[in-house]
C-alpha positions, 0 to 999 in steps of 0.5 A: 601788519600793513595799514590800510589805505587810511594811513598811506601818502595822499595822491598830492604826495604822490605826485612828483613822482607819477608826474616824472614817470607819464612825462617820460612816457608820454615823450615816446610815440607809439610809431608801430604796432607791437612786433613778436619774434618768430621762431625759426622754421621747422623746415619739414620736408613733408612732401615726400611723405605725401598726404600728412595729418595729425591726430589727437584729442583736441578742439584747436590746433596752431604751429608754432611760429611766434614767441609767446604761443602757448597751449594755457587755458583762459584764467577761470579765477578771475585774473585777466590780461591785456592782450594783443593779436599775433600776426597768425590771428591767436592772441598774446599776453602783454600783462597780466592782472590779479584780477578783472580788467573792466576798461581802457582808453588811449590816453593822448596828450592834446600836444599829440603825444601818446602817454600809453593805454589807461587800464582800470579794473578790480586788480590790485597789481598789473604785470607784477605790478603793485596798481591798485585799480589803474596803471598806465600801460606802454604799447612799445615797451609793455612797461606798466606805470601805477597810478597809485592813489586809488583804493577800490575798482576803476569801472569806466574810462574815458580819454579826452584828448582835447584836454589831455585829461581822462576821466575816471568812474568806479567805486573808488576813493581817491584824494577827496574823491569818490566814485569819480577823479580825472587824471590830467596831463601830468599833473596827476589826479585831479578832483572834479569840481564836484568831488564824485558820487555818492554811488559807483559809476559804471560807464562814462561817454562824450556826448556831442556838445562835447560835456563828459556824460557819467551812468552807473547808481547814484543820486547825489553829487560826491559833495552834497550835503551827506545825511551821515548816521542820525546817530555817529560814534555808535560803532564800538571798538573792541579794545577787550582783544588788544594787547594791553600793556601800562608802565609806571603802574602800581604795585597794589594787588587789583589795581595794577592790572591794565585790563581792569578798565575795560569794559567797565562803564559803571564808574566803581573804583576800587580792585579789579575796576581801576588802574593807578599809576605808582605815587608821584610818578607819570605813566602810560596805558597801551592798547595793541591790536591785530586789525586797523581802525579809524576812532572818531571819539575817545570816552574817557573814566577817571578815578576817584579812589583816594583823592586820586585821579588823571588831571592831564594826559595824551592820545598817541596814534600808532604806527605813525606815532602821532599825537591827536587833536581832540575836542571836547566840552569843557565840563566846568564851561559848558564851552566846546574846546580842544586840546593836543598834548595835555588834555585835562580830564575833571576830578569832579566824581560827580562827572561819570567820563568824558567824551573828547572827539578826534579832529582828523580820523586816522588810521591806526592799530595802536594807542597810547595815553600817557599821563603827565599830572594828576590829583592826589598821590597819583594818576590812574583810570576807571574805563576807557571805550574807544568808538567809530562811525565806520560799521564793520562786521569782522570773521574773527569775532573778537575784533567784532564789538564787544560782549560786555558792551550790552550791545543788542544788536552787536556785529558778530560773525558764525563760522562753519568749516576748517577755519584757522586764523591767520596772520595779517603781515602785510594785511589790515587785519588777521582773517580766517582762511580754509581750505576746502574741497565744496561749497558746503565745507565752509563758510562765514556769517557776518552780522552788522551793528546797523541802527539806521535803516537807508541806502548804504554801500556793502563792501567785502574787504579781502586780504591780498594772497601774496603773504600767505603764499595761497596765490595759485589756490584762490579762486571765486567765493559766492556772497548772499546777503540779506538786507532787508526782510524782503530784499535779497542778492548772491553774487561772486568776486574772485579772490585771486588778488596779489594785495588787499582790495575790496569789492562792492557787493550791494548798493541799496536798502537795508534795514536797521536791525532790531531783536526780530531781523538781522541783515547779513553777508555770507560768504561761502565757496563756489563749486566748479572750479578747477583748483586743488586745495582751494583756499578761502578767504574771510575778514571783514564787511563794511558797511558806508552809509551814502546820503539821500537824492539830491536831484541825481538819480543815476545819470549827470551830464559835466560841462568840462568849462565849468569850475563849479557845478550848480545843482540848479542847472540839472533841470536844463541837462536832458541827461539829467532830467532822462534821470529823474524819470527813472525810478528809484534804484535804477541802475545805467551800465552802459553808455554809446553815442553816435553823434548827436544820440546816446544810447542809455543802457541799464536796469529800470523800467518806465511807461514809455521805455524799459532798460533802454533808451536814447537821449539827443538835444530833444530829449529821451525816447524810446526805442522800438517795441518799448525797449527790452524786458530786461536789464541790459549790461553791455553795448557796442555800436558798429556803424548803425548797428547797435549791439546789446547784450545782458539778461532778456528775452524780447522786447517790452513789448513782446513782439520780438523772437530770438532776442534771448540775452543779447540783440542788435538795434538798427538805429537807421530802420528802428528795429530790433535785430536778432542773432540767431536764437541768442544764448542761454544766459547772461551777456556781460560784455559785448567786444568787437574783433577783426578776423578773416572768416573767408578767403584773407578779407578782415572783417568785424565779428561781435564777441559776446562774454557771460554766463551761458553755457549754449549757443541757442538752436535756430533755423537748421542750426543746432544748440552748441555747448560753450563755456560762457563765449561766443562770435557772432559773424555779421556777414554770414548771419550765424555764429561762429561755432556753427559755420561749416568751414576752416575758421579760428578757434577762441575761447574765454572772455573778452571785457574791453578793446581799444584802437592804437592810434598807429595801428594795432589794437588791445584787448582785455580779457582771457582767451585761448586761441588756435590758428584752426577750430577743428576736432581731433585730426587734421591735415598738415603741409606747409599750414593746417587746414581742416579735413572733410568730416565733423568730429565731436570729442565724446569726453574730456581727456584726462591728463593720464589717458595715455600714459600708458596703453595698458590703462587706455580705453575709456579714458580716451577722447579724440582721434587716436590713429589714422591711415590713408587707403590708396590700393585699386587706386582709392583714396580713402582717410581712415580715423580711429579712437573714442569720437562720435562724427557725423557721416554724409548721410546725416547719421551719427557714426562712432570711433572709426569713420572713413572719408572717401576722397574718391567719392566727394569726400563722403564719410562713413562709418561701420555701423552699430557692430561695435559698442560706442564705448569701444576705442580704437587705438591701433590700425594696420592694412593687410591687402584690403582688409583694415585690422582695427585694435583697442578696447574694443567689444560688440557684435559682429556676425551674430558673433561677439568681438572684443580687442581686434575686428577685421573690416574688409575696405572693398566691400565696406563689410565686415567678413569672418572674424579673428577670434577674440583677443581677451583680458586687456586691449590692442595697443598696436598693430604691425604687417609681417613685411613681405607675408599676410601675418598681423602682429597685435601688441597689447594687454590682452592675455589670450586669442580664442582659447589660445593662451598669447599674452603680451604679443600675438599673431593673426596668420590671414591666410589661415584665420588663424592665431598664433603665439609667437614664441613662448617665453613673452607676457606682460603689455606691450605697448608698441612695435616695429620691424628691423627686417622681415624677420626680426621684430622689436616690441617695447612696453611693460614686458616680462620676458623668462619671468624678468621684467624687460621693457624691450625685447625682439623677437626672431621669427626663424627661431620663434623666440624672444631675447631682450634686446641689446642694453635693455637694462639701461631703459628705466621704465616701460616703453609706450612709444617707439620708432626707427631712427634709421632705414634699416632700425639697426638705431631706435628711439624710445620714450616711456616713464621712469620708475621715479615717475619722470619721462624719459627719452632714448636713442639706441645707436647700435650699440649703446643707449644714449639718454638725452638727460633730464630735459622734459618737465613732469607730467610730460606724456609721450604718445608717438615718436616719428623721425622725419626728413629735413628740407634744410639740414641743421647743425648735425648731433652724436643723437639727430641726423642734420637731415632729420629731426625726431618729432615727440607728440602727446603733451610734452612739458618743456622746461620754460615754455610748458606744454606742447603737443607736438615737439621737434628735436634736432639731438641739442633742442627742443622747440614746440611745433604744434600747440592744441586746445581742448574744450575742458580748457586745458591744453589737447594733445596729439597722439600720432602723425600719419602719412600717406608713404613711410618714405622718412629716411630721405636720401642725400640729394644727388647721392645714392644711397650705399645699398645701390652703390654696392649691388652697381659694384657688383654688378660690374664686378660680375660683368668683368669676370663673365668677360674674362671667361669668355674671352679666356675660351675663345682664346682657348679654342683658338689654341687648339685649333692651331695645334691641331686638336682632334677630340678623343672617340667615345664609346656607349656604356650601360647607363643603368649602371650604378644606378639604384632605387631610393625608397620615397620615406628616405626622399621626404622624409628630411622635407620637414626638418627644420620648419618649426613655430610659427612656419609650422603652424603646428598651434593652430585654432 
C-alpha cells in the first residue's frame, strides 16, 4: 500500500536533484522549432489515370507526409497532451498526460536562457512520467522533468522572466504552501511570503506595475490566523477493522485477546474488557490497517485489575518506524508535558484515560505501543481510541468511524452495484471498484461526520489505474453533493489517472449535520462514453475546513519586492478593494491584461457590473451594458479584441443579441461583439490558432472548447451539430464549420498555448486533425482538395459495415463508389452510397448525386424514386445508361425496384426497368467488354421469377435476364474481367455444392470452375483486383475463417500470402494496382513500377489504422489517413479514376503485344515479296522458253452439279450456340 503524500520527502528533500535537472536544461536554448520526419513520397503516377478521387465514409481526410500522423480520435476520458502543429497544419502529440492539462508558460531565465515549457494540470504522469500536477517540458527534445513536491492540481501558471520565477496557483499542497508556491530559477519550490490561499487559485496575470495579480475563490491569505474545528480531535479512527496483534500476552482465558479494548470506553476490568501482559514481562499491542491516516491525539485506559496496570510505554509509527512526540497533562500537576520513548500512564483508578496528543501529525497505516513498566505482577489496557482532525467519509465502511462509538452522526457510505473491494497496492487506501455498463449500475454515498457548520473545501480522492491494470477501462464519474438543506452541485472528474490524485469538487457552505440533514457526495457513472466494461472507481471524500474572510475575497494583487505582506496594505491595491466589492462566494477565473487594464472575469453579480469587469490605476469599471448575465470562464484578448466564452446569454443589461455562451469585447469602441449566434452551451476555454483559411495567408482564428453540442443558426447559416468544439474565423465574420470552400478539419478540445520564444507554438489539449474537412469523396492529384457538392454522412458507420458485402446497406454511411461520365463529351461526376447532399437547386438529393462539370458544376440527384434508406454500392456505365446496385428499394414507373435501377445519363430519366433482383444486395457490377451485357454480383437470389442467385446477367439489348451458368450460388462479393470471355468472381461462393471463395467463369461454355489453387484462399473474397494488364495474376483480400485479414497474389500459377502483416480488426474494401512515376526495389509480389494500394481501415502493426495503404510487395506505408464525426478514424471504400490506364508501359519501350503484331507484320510483308518476285521470275522463264498456254474447250457447266434441300443447308446453323449465346432462359 503506498502512503500518502503525508509520508513522502518534502519539496526541500527533493531539491538537489530537481536543481541539477532544470539547470542541465535550461543550459540547452530552443534555436528552432520542433522538426517532424517525413515520409518518403508516394510517387503515384496519377496523371495517366486522369481525374482521380476517393471515396468513402468520412468527415477529414489528410495524405500521409510526416511522422506521427495518425488517424486516433480526440481522448474523450479526460487525459489530454502537449500538442504542436505539422507543417501540413494537423496537429502532433508530444506527451501525453493521465489527465486534463489547464496550463502553460515558457519559463525564461532572466539570463535568457530557456528552462523549457512549465505544464500544470490535474495529471498525476506526463509522457509516462510520474508528475504529480507540474513538470517541465523540453521543446528540443520533448524530455519531461517532474516537479515533484506537489500533491493536487496546478490551475494557473505564470513565467516571469525578470525574476527567473514562475508563479504557480491551484488547489494544491506543496512545502508549506497551499493554493499558491513559486518555482524559482533553480532553487526549486519556493514559499511565497504569504504561504498561498485558503481557497484555489484559478488565473494568475502581471499587471502594469509589474505586482503578480492572483484570481480564483478565496478570502483569506494562506498564513491568516485559521479558525480550525471549534472542536479538534472529533474524527475517530477505526481501529475495530485493523489487524490486531500483541506479544508477550497472558495466557489467562479473556484477557489475552487484543481485540478486547477496543471499543471499549467504559473503564470495567476484567474478561473479555482488558488485555494483560504475561507477569513480569514487557510487551507490545499492534494495530495493522488497509488505509493511511494522520492521528492527532492518543486516549489511552489503563487497567486496574489486580494491582495490575501500564506505568510507561511507546508510540511507534509505521512504516516509517518512528517513535512519537506527544504531550499531555500531567494528572498528578495538572501541568502540560511531554514525552517520546517512556510515556507514563496513572495507575490512580480514579482517572478513567488519558489523553496524550501528538506533536507532529504524521502519515501512518500502523502502530505500535510497546510497554517497558508496569504496576503489580504486569502491564496491560483497558481501551484504546485513536482520534484526527482530518473529516473523511471512506466507500468501505469499516474504514468509516466506528459503530460502537455512539456516534449520531457517524461518517458512513451506502453502496448500490457490483462492487468488489480492491487491494490498495500502491494506493493509500483499499477502495471499491465496479464495472459497469450505465449509470444506474452503481454508485456510492458518502456521508460525513460534519459537526461544525463553514466553508470547507471537498475533495475526492481516486486511486491511480495503473495498479489494477483498469487504465484503458476509466473514464468520467458524475458527483452530486448536497451541502446544505438549500445548496446543491453535480459536476464530473475524469478518472483516468496513472497514480492516485484528487480533485476539488465543492468549495463553499455546508451544514453540520444533525439527526434531520446529512450532507453527502455521490458518486455514480456517467453514460455516453465510448468504453467496454467500464470500471469505476470509490475510496474516500475529505473534507478541509478553511478559515473565514480576512480582508481577501477572491482577488490579491503581490508585490513581488516585498518579503513580507502586511494585510493593511489591501486597502491601498485597487485589486483588492475590486475584491471587496464582490459579493460573498464570488468566484474570478479568468484573468487578461493589456497595459495599464485588466479584465476580471468570473462568477458574481454587483450593482454596477455582473461576471465582468475591468481594473486600471483608477479603479474598477464596468464594461458596456453592465457586463454579462452570466458567469464567464475563460478569456483571450487579441489585439483590442477580447474574447469571452462561458455560460450567458447577453449582457446584463439585456441589449445584446447573439451572445449565447460566448462574445467578443471591442475595448477600443466599448461594445459587445457577437460571433454569430454563438453555441448551445457551455464555453470553457477559448485559444488562439493560426491557420491558412484563403490562399497561403496565416491568419489568427479563435477556438472555443465546452459543453454544446451546436453551432447556433444565424442570418443564412444554418445550426451545425458539433462535439463540444468550434472556430470562429474573424475575417470571414462566421465560423469555420459554415465557410463554403476547402478548409482543415479539427475536432477536440484545445485548453491552452504558449509562444516558443524562437519560433513555433504548443498546444494542450485533444484534437483530431485533417489537412482537408470534406465528407465522403474528394478529388486527388499531387494534394486533395475538395469536389464541388456538399455532402452529410447520414449516420455513423460501424466498424463492420463493410466487412462483408453481403451484410452491407443499412450499416453504411458515406460515399461507396463513384465514376466519371465523359461519352458526347460531358464530364459528369457521379457518387453513390447512403448520403444525403445538397443539389444546386437548394433541395435535399439522397444516395446517388451527379456533379455536371460541363454545366458549372451543378449537382443533381434522381428524385424521390428510390427510398432514402436504399444504399448504393455497385456502378457501371453501359453506353449512356448508368447501371446503379445496392440495398436498393422504391418506385420506379409505377413499378417497384429493388437491387439494381438503370438511369438513362442523356435524359437524366429513368426508362424501362430491369426486373427486380430479389433476396439480398448488389455488390458489384461489371460491362461484358465488347457487348452491352451487365453482370451483377451479390446476395440476391433470384431476377423476376428467374432463379440467379449469386452472379446474374442483364442482356441490354434484350432487357432481359439471364443466369449464367447453373452450377453458382452463394454471395459474391466482387469481379473483374480476364478477357471477353472469361470472368473471375470472389466472395462467399458454393460452387456444385462446395464452398469456393473464387471461381470463373467461360462464357463460351456457360459454366463456372474454381479457379486455379482456390483452396489455398482461406476465407470469402471481398475485394479483388488485376495484378496484371491481361489478369492472368490477381490480388484478393478477404477474412479468415479465424477472423484475421488476409491479403494474396495469385502469380499464374501459385497463390502467394503476404503472412500475417495486417492487425486485427483490418477491413479491406478495394484493391487497386497503380503505376509508379518512380520505380522502387522490385519484389517476387510488386512490380518496382507499381504498388497495390489497400483502402478500407487497415491496421498496421505499430502505426494503427489507416485508410488508404500502399504496398510495394516488402511494406506497407499509410497514404491516407480519414476522420469521422463519431471520433473514430473513417475509412475509404474505393479510388476511382477517369481511365482504367493502370498497367503503365516502360518508358521508351513498347510493350510485347506491339512487338510480336510489327514482327508479324514484317514477316508477312517478306513472304509477299518473295512470291511475287518468285512469279515474275517465272513468267520470264517461260517467256524465254517459248511457252504456248494449252487450248481449251467448253463443257456442260451443270454437269455434276445437284440441288441441296434447304433443311440440309440450315439446319447445322444453330449447332453449337447454347447458354447465354442462345438466350434460350429468356423473361
Amino acid at each position: 500500500m503506498k502512503l500518502s503524500s503525508w509520508l513522502r520527502q518534502s519539496a526541500a528533500d527533493r531539491a538537489p536533484a530537481i536543481q541539477c535537472a532544470l539547470i542541465l536544461t535550461s543550459l540547452a536554448r530552443v534555436s528552432q522549432a520542433i522538426t517532424f520526419n517525413p515520409v518518403p513520397s508516394a510517387n503515384l503516377a496519377l496523371d495517366q489515370l486522369g481525374r482521380v478521387g476517393l471515396a468513402g465514409d468520412f468527415n477529414g481526410i489528410s495524405l500521409y507526409e510526416f511522422e506521427g500522423q495518425n488517424e486516433n480520435g480526440f481522448n474523450t476520458n479526460g487525459s489530454q497532451s502537449v500538442l504542436s502543429r505539422f507543417p501540413n497544419g494537423g496537429f502532433a502529440n508530444l506527451a501525453a498526460a493521465d489527465a486534463g492539462i489547464q496550463a502553460m508558460c515558457t519559463f525564461m531565465l532572466e539570463t535568457g536562457a530557456m528552462a523549457g515549457v512549465v505544464v500544470g494540470g490535474n495529471f498525476t504522469s506526463l509522457g509516462g512520467i510520474e508528475s504529480q500536477g507540474a513538470a517541465l517540458f523540453n521543446p528540443n527534445t520533448s524530455a519531461i522533468t517532474p516537479l515533484t513536491g506537489l500533491s493536487g492540481q496546478v490551475s494557473a501558471l505564470l513565467c516571469d522572466q525578470e525574476s527567473s520565477t514562475v508563479y504557480v496557483g491551484g488547489s494544491f499542497k506543496g512545502a508549506n504552501s497551499t493554493n499558491a508556491i513559486a518555482w524559482v530559477g533553480t532553487a526549486g519550490w519556493t514559499n511565497l511570503p504569504f504561504a498561498g490561499f485558503n481557497g484555489p487559485v484559478t488565473s494568475i496575470t502581471k499587471a502594469s506595475n509589474g505586482n503578480i495579480i492572483f484570481g480564483g475563490s478565496f478570502t483569506a491569505l494562506g498564513n491568516a490566523n485559521s479558525t480550525g474545528p471549534n472542536l479538534p480531535d472529533q474524527q475517530i479512527i477505526n481501529i475495530s477493522g485493523a489487524n490486531l496483534t500483541s506479544g508477550s500476552s497472558t495466557s489467562t482465558a479473556g484477557l489475552s485477546d487484543p481485540a478486547n479494548i477496543v471499543c471499549k470506553t467504559g473503564g470495567v476490568d476484567g474478561a473479555g474488557n482488558t488485555w494483560l501482559l504475561a507477569d513480569n514481562s514487557p510487551g507490545f499491542w499492534k494495530a495493522t490497517f488497509s488505509f493511511g491516516f494522520q492521528p492527532t491525539k492518543l486516549r489511552l485506559y489503563n487497567t486496574h485489575l489486580d494491582g495490575r496496570g501500564t506505568k510507561t510505554w511507546r508510540y511507534t509509527a509505521f512504516p516509517i518506524n518512528g517513535i512519537m512526540n506527544f504531550t499531555y497533562i500531567d494528572p498528578a500537576t495538572g501541568q502540560n508535558a511531554s514525552c517520546s520513548s517512556e510515556c507514563p500512564l496513572s495507575s490512580n483508578s480514579s482517572i478513567q484515560f488519558q489523553d496524550f496528543h501528538f506533536v507532529n501529525v504524521i502519515g501512518m497505516n500502523s502502530f505500535q505501543i510497546d510497554i517497558s513498566a508496569f504496576y503489580g505482577s504486569g502491564g496491560g489496557l483497558n481501551g484504546i481510541e485513536l482520534f484526527q482532525d482530518d473529516i473523511f467519509a471512506y466507500a468501505i465502511n469499516r474504514f468509516n468511524e466506528p459503530t460502537c462509538a455512539g456516534i449520531e452522526i457517524a461518517s458512513s457510505a451506502t453502496q448500490t452495484g457490483p462492487w468488489v473491494v480492491t487491494p490498495s497496492q500502491q494506493s493509500v487506501s483499499e477502495y471499491l471498484a465496479a464495472s459497469v455498463s450505465d449509470s444506474n449500475a452503481a454508485n456510492v454515498v458518502f456521508l460525513p461526520d460534519i459537526r461544525q457548520s463553514g466553508n470547507y473545501s471537498v475533495n475526492m480522492y481516486t486511486p491511480g489505474c495503473l495498479q489494477d491494470n483498469s487504465c484503458s477501462n476509466r473514464g468520467r464519474v458524475n458527483i452530486t453533493g448536497v451541502m446544505s438543506s438549500g445548496a446543491s452541485f453535480t459536476t464530473e472528474i475524469f478518472q483516468t489517472n496513472n497514480f492516485d490524485k484528487y480533485d476539488q469538487i465543492y468549495f463553499g457552505f455546508i451544514d453540520a449535520g444533525t439527526s434531520s440533514f446529512r450532507p453527502s457526495v455521490t458518486l455514480s457513472a456517467v453514460d455516453g462514453q465510448d468504453i467496454n466494461n467500464r470500471t469505476i472507481v470509490a475510496q474516500r471524500v475529505g473534507f478541509t475546513l478553511i478559515s473565514s474572510s480576512a480582508g481577501l475575497n477572491s482577488l490579491f494583487e503581490y508585490d513581488p519586492t516585498q518579503a513580507v505582506v502586511d494585510t493593511a496594505d489591501f486597502a491601498n491595491s485597487t485589486f483588492d478593494v475590486a475584491g471587496m466589492s464582490l459579493p460573498t462566494g464570488a468566484g474570478i477565473n479568468s484573468l487578461q491584461t493589456s497595459g495599464s487594464t485588466t479584465f476580471v472575469g468570473g462568477n458574481f453579480s454587483t450593482d454596477d457590473y455582473d461576471n465582468i469587469f475591468a481594473v486600471s490605476g483608477s479603479g474598477a469599471t464596468p464594461l458596456a451594458d453592465g457586463g454579462l448575465n452570466g458567469a464567464v470562464t475563460s478569456m483571450f484578448l487579441n489585439g483590442t479584441i477580447l474574447y469571452v466564452g462561458g455560460q450567458f446569454t447577453n449582457t446584463k443589461s439585456g441589449r445584446a443579441t447573439g451572445l449565447s455562451n460566448v462574445a467578443a469585447y471591442d475595448t477600443s469602441k466599448n461594445a459587445w461583439v457577437a460571433l454569430g449566434a454563438g453555441v448551445s452551451g457551455q464555453v470553457s476555454s477559448v485559444v488562439p490558432l493560426v491557420m491558412n483559411i484563403t490562399t497561403n495567408t496565416p491568419e489568427v482564428v479563435i477556438t472555443v472548447t465546452g459543453d454544446f453540442q451546436q453551432i447556433l443558426a444565424f442570418g443564412s447559416n444554418n445550426s451545425v451539430a458539433v462535439t463540444g468544439f468550434a472556430v470562429w474565423v474573424p475575417s470571414r465574420g462566421n465560423w469555420l464549420q459554415n465557410l463554403d470552400f476547402a478548409t482543415p478539419s479539427i475536432n477536440g478540445q484545445l485548453t491552452a498555448f504558449v509562444d516558443l520564444p524562437d519560433g513555433g507554438t504548443l498546444f494542450t489539449g485533444s484534437l483530431t486533425s485533417s489537412q482537408l474537412s470534406a465528407n465522403g469523396a474528394v478529388a486527388l492529384s499531387d494534394s486533395l482538395s475538395t469536389l464541388p457538392i456538399k455532402i452529410q454522412a447520414t449516420q455513423a458507420q460501424s466498424s463492420s459495415s463493410l466487412t462483408k458485402r453481403a451484410n452491407i446497406g443499412h450499416n453504411v454511411s458515406g460515399v461507396v463508389t463513384g465514376l466519371f461520365y465523359e461519352n458526347g463529351g460531358r464530364n459528369v461526376t457521379i457518387l453513390g452510397g447512403h448520403f444525403s447532399a445538397t443539389a444546386s437547386n437548394g433541395s435535399v438529393v439522397n444516395n446517388l448525386v451527379f456533379i455536371n462539370g460541363s454545366n458549372s458544376d451543378v449537382v443533381t440527384g434522381v428524385g424521390a424514386s428510390l427510398s432514402n434508406d436504399s444504399t448504393i454500392l455497385a456502378m457501371a456505365i453501359q453506353e449512356d445508361t448508368l447501371y446503379a446496385g445496392g440495398s436498393i428499394s422504391g418506385t420506379v414507373n409505377g413499378g417497384d425496384v429493388t437491387g439494381l435501377v438503370s438511369f438513362n445519363l442523356i435524359t437524366s430519366s429513368f426508362g424501362t426497368q430491369p426486373p427486380s433482383l430479389s433476396g439480398g444486395n448488389v455488390n458489384a457490377i461489371s460491362i461484358r467488354p465488347g457487348s452491352g451485357d451487365v453482370y451483377a454480383a451479390g446476395s440476391f437470389s433470384a431476377a423476376g421469377s428467374l432463379d440467379c442467385p449469386a452472379v446474374c446477367v442483364f442482356v441490354s439489348t434484350a432487357s432481359q435476364w439471364d443466369r449464367p451458368g447453373s452450377n453458382l450460388a452463394g454471395t459474391a462479393n466482387a469481379m473483374t474481367w480476364a478477357t471477353s470471355t472469361s470472368l473471375i468472381a470472389g466472395g462467399a461462393l458454393t460452387l456444385d455444392g462446395g464452398n469456393v471463395s473464387l471461381a470463373t467463369y467461360d462464357t463460351k461454355s456457360q459454366s463456372w470452375t474454381a479457379a486455379v489453387g482456390a483452396s489455398s484462399i482461406p476465407g470469402p473474397v471481398t475485394a479483388l483486383t488485376a495484378a496484371n494488364s491481361d489478369a492472368s495474376q490477381l490480388w484478393v483480400a478477404g477474412t479468415s475463417s479465424n477472423g484475421s485479414t488476409f491479403l494474396m497474389k495469385f502469380d499464374g500459377t501459385n497463390w502467394n500470402s503476404v503472412g500475417d502483416t495486417l492487425g486485427s480488426g483490418t477491413r479491406i474494401h478495394s484493391l487497386q494496382v497503380l503505376p509508379l512515376s518512380e520505380n522502387h526495389d522490385p519484389s517476387d509480389l510488386v512490380s518496382g513500377s507499381q504498388a497495390l494500394m489497400l483502402t478500407g481501415s487497415v491496421n498496421l502493426p505499430g502505426f494503427g489504422n489507416a485508410s488508404a495503404v500502399l504496398f510495394n510487395g516488402t511494406t506497407f506505408q499509410p497514404f491516407a489517413l480519414t476522420s469521422s464525426a463519431s471520433n473514430n478514424g473513417g475509412s475509404l471504400s474505393q479510388i476511382f479514376s477517369q481511365r482504367q490506364n493502370f498497367f503503365k508501359t516502360p518508358s521508351g519501350k513498347l510493350a510485347k503485344g506491339f512487338v510480336v503484331l510489327i514482327a508479324l507484320a514484317i514477316a508477312l510483308g517478306l513472304i509477299f515479296f518473295l512470291v511475287i518476285a518468285g512469279v515474275v521470275a517465272e513468267r520470264i522463264r517461260r517467256k524465254r522458253e517459248g511457252y504456248v498456254p494449252a487450248p481449251t474447250a467448253s463443257f456442260d457447266r451443270s454437269q455434276g452439279l445437284s440441288r441441296v434441300p434447304p433443311e440440309q443447308l440450315f439446319g447445322s446453323l444453330a449447332q453449337g450456340r447454347s447458354g447465354v449465346e442462345k438466350q434460350s432462359a429468356r423473361i
